[in-house]
C-alpha positions, 0 to 999 in steps of 0.5 A, spaced: 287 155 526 294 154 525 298 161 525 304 158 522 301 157 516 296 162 516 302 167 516 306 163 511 299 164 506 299 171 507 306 173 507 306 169 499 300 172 497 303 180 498 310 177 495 306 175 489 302 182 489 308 187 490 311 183 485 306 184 480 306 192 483 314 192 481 312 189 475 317 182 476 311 178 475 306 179 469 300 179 472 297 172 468 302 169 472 299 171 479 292 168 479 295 162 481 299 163 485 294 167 488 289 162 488 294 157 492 295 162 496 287 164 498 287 156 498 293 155 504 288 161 508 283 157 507 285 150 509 289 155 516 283 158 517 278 154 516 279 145 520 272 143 517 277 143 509 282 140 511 278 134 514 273 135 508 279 134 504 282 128 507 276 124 507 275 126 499 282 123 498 282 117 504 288 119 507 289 124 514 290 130 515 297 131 513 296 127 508 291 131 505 295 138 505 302 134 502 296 132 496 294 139 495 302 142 495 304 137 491 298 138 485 298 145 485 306 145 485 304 139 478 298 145 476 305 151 476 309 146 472 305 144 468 302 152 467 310 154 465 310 148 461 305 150 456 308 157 455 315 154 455 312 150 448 308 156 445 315 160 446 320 155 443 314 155 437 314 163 437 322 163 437 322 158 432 318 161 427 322 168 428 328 164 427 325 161 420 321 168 418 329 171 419 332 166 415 328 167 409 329 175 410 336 174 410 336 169 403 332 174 400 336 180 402 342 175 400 339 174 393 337 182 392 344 183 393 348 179 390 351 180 383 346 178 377 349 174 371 348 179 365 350 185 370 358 184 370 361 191 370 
């Protein structure tokens, strides 16, 4: 058992649960935090994983967790992407559906042709 990164697991998984107490994190975001937090427990708990996932990548042991942090920072980043695009879309459409309220409120007020006062 490495307790360094043992601690460092757990200490990630109960930031990310009073976070979303606090509601500072929305709780679809946290289960992958959670879960890359669950998993580092494993991997600190367990040496038999940590050797699993080394000989599956063909690499050593530090290799291993190093391929491990890295996809599961590539699965947050590309998580965030996904939502970043659906929002610029959204915005995009609000920003659209407003301009044509405005046009059509600009031409309910503007002064019509055979109405001079």
């Amino acid at each position: 058992m490495h307790l360094a990164p043992l601690l460092l697991s757990l200490a990630v998984g109960a930031v990310v649960l009073e976070l979303v107490r606090r509601r500072r994190l929305r709780e679809e975001f946290s289960w992958m935090w959670l879960l890359g937090a669950g998993g580092a427990v494993l991997l600190s708990l367990w040496p038999g994983a940590r050797e699993l996932v080394a000989r599956v990548l063909d690499t050593d042991v530090d290799g291993a967790v190093l391929a491990l942090a890295v996809l599961f920072l590539a699965c947050v980043a590309l998580d965030i992407s996904t939502k970043v695009s659906r929002l610029a879309n959204h915005q995009k459409n609000l920003a659209q559906g407003l301009a044509r309220l405005e046009k059509r409120l600009g031409d309910l007020e503007a002064p019509r042709p055979d109405e001079d006062g």
